[in-house]
N, C-alpha and C positions, 0 to 999 in steps of 0.2 A: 380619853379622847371621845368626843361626842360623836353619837352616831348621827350620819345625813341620809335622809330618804333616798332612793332611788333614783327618784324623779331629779335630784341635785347632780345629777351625773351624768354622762357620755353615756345611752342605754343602748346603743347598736354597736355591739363587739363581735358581730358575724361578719366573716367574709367571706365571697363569694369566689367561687370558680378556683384558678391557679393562685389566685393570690393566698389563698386559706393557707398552702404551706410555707409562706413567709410569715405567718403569724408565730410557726416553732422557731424558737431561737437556736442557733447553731447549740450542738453537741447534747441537744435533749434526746432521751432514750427514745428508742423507736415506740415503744407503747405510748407513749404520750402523743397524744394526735391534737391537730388543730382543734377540731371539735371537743373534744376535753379541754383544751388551754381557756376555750368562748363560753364552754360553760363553768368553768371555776371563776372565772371574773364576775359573769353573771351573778352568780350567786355569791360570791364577795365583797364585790364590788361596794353593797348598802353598809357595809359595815366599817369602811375605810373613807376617811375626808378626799386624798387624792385618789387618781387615776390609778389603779395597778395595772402592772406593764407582764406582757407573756411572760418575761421574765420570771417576775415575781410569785405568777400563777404557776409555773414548774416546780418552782421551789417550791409551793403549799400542796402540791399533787404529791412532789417528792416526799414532803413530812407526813403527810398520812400515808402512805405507804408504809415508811418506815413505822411509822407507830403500829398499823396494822397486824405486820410482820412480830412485833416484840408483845403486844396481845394475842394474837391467836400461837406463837410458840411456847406461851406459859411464863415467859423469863418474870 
């Protein structure tokens, strides 16, 4: 998959005010805050053709967690 610049992309993933907790998708962990979802896209975002959706963004918070957890317990 080729990488697209930044600049090819939707580059304002902040929301403001009340709206910011609609950006978490129903049944995300409470430690996953809006502001974490704005900035995983952020810095994703250059590296994906389409749009990633909050969605998508939990599930890449969720995987490095998980891998965190399986490197720092030694497994």
């Amino acid at each position: 998959m080729p990488f697209m610049s930044r600049g090819n992309h939707k580059n304002d993933c902040e929301v403001v005010g009340d709206a910011a907790s609609s950006i978490v998708p129903a049944g995300t962990p409470d430690w996953i805050t809006a502001e974490l979802i704005e900035a995983t896209i952020r810095v994703w975002q250059q590296y994906y053709a389409e749009l990633l959706s909050p969605e998508e963004a939990v599930t890449m918070i969720q995987s490095v967690g998980r891998l965190y957890q399986a490197l720092s317990s030694g497994s």
